[in-house]
C-alpha positions as CSV (number, residue, x, y, z in Angstrom):
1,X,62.5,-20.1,-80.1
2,X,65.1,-17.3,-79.4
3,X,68.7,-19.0,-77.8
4,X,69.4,-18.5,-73.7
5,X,71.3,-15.5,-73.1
6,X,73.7,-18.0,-72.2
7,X,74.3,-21.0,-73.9
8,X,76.4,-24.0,-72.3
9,X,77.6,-25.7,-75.4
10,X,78.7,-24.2,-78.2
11,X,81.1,-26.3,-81.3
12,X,84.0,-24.8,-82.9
13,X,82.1,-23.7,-85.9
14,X,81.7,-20.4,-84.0
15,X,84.7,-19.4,-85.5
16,X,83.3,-19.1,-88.8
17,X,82.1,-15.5,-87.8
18,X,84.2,-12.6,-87.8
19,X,86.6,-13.3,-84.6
20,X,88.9,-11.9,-82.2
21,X,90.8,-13.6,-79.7
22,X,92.2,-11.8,-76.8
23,X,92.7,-13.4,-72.9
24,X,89.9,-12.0,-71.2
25,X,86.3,-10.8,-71.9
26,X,85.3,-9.0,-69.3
27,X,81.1,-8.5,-69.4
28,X,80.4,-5.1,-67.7
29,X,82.0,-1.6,-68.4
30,X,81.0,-0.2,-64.9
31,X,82.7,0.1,-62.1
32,X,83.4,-3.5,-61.7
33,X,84.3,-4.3,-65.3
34,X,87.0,-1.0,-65.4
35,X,88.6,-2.5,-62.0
36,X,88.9,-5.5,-63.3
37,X,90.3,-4.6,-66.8
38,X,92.8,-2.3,-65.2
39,X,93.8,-4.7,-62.9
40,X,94.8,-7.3,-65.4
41,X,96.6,-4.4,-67.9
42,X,98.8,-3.8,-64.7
43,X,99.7,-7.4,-65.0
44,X,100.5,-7.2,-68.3
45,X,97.5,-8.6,-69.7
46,X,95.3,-7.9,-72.2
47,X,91.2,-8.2,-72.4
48,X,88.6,-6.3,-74.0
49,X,85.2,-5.1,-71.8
50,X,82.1,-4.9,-73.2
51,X,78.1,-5.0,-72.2
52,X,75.6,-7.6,-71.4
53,X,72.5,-8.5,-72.8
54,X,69.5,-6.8,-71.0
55,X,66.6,-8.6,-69.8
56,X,63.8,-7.9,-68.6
57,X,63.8,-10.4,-65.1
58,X,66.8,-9.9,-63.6
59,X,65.6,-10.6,-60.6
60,X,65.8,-9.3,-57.2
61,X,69.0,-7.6,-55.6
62,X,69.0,-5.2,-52.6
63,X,71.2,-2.4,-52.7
64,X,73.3,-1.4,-49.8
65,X,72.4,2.3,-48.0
66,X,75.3,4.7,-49.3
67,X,76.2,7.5,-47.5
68,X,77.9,10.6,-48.7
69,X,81.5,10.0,-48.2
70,X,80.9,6.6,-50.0
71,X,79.2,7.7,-53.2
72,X,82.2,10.0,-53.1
73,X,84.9,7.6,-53.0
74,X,82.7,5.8,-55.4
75,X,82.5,8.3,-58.1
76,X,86.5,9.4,-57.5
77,X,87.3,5.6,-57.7
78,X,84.9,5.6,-61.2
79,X,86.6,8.9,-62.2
80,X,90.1,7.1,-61.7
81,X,89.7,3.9,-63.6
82,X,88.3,5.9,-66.6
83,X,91.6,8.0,-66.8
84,X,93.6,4.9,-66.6
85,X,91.7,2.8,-69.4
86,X,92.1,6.2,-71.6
87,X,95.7,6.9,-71.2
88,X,96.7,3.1,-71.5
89,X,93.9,2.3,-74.3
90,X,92.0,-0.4,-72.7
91,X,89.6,-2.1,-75.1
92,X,86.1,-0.5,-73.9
93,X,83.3,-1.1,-76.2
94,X,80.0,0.2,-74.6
95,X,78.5,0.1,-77.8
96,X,79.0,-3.4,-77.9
97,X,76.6,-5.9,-76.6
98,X,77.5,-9.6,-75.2
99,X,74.8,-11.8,-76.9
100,X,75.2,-15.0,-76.0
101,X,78.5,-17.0,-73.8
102,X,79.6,-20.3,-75.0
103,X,81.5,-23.3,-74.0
104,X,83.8,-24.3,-77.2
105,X,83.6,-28.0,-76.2
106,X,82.6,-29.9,-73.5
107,X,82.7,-28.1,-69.9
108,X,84.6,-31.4,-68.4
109,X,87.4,-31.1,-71.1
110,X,88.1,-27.3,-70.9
111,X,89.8,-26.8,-67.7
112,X,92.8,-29.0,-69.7
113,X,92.7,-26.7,-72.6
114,X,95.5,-24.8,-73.5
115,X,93.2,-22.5,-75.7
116,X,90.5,-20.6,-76.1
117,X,87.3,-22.1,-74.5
118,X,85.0,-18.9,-74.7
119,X,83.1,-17.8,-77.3
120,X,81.2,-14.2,-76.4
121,X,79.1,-13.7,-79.7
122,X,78.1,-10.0,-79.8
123,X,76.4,-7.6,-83.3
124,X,79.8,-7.6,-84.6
125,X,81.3,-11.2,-84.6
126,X,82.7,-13.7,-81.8
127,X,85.2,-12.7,-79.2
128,X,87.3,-16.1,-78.2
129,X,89.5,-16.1,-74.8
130,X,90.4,-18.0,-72.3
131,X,88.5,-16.2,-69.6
132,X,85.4,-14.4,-69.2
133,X,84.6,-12.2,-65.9
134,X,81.1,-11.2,-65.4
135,X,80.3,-8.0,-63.7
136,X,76.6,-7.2,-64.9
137,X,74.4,-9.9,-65.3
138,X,70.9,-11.4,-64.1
139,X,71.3,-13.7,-60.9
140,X,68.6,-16.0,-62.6
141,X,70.1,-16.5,-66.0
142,X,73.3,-17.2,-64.6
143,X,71.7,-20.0,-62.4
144,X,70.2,-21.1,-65.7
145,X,74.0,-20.9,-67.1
146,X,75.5,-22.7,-64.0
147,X,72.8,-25.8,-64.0
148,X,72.9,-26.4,-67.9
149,X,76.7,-27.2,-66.7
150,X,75.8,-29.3,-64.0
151,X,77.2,-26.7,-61.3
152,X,74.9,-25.7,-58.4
153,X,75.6,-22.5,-56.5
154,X,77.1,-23.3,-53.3
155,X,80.2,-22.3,-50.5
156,X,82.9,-23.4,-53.4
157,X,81.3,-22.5,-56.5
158,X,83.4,-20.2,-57.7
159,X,86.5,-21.9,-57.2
160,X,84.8,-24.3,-60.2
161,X,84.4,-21.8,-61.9
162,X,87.6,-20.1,-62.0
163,X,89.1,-23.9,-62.9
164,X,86.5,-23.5,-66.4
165,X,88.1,-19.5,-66.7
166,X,84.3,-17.7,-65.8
167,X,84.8,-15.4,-63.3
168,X,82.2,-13.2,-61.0
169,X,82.8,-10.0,-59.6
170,X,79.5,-8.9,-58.2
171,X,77.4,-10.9,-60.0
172,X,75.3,-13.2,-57.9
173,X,74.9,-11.8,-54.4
174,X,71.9,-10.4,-52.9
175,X,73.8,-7.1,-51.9
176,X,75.6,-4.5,-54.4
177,X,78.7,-4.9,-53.4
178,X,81.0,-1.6,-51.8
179,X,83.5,-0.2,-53.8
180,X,85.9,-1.7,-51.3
181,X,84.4,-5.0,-51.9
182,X,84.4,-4.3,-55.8
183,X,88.3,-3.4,-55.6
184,X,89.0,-6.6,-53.4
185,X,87.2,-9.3,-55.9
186,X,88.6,-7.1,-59.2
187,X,92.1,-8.1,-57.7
188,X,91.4,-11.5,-56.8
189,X,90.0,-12.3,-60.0
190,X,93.3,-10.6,-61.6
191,X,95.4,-13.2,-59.2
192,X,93.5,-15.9,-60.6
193,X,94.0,-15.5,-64.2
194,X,97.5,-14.1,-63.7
195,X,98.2,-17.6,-61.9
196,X,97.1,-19.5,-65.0
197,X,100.6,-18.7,-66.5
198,X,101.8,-17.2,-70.0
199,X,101.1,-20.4,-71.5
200,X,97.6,-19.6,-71.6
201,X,97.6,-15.8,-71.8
202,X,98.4,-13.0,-74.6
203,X,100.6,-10.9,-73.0
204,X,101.0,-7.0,-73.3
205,X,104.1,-5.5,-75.1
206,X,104.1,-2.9,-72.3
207,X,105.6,-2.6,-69.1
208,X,103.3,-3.3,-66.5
209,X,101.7,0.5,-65.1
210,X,100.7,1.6,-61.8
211,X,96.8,0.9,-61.3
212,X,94.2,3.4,-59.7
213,X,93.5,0.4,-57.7
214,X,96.4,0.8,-55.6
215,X,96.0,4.6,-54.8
């Protein structure tokens, strides 16, 4: 039988595929994931975006009437964050797909953890950080994800979440989010890992630039 998109446990031996380790792995290189990503390289901290596994049931999400002026701030906003992740470098791989997420060790012990506690196996080896922010993903797998961990969905859900470094932006709600709303959560998932301190971060060699996000 084929492995869960997502899979709760996963051991240390993971390493012994090709790896990278960066702070962040940030699952989604649309709108949401470039927010997010630019946020955090305004902070000064690194993470590398890349794309989620398809599946076929992703189940049901309504998407909220659009009218012109906001499919225009939309595509400027989209038009923004892809000249910033150019001319700083970001680490966008569109090419690359997220296989499978794993917990290196147990869920309970992690939030103590100093180090990497994610392990994002994709075609080309495993990516290891200590965060991982899901833009794009199917509202039923991650219910799957969230129960094999022993977290229901609920009004304080994400805070657990955050205290295990997985992040949402997007992901999970019955509406698309607006581009406002996008911009609002992409910063408050930047505060969150910011807030974690440079113990637990790599940190950019670069000054801290200007984001799109605050035009």
């Amino acid at each position: 039988m084929d492995p869960l998109p997502f899979d709760p446990l996963r051991s240390a031996s993971t390493a012994s595929s090709p790896t990278e380790r960066t702070s962040t792995v940030v699952i989604g290189s649309g709108l949401s994931g470039l927010a997010v990503a630019s946020e955090l390289s305004r902070r000064g901290v690194e993470s590398i975006v890349v794309e989620s596994l398809e599946c076929f049931d992703s189940g049901s999400m309504r998407t909220v009437v659009t009218d012109s002026v906001s499919l225009s701030e939309r595509t400027e906003l989209m038009r923004l964050l892809r000249g910033y992740a150019a001319a700083h470098r970001l680490d966008i791989r569109q090419t690359t797909i997220a296989e499978t997420l794993s917990v290196i060790g147990h869920p309970r012990l992690i939030a103590a953890s100093m180090g990497q506690k994610w392990a994002v196996q994709t075609a080309d080896g495993v990516l290891l950080a200590d965060h991982v922010v899901l833009t794009k993903y199917p509202q039923n797998e991650l219910r799957r994800f969230l129960r094999s961990m022993g977290i229901a969905i609920g009004r304080d859900f994400k805070e657990t979440l955050r205290a295990i470094g997985l992040h949402l932006v997007g992901v999970g709600e019955l509406l698309t989010p607006t581009t406002r709303e996008i911009v609002r959560q992409a910063k408050l998932v930047s505060d969150a890992i910011v807030a974690q301190g440079p113990t637990a971060l790599q940190r950019l060699t670069t000054a801290p630039a200007v984001s799109p996000l605050s035009a």
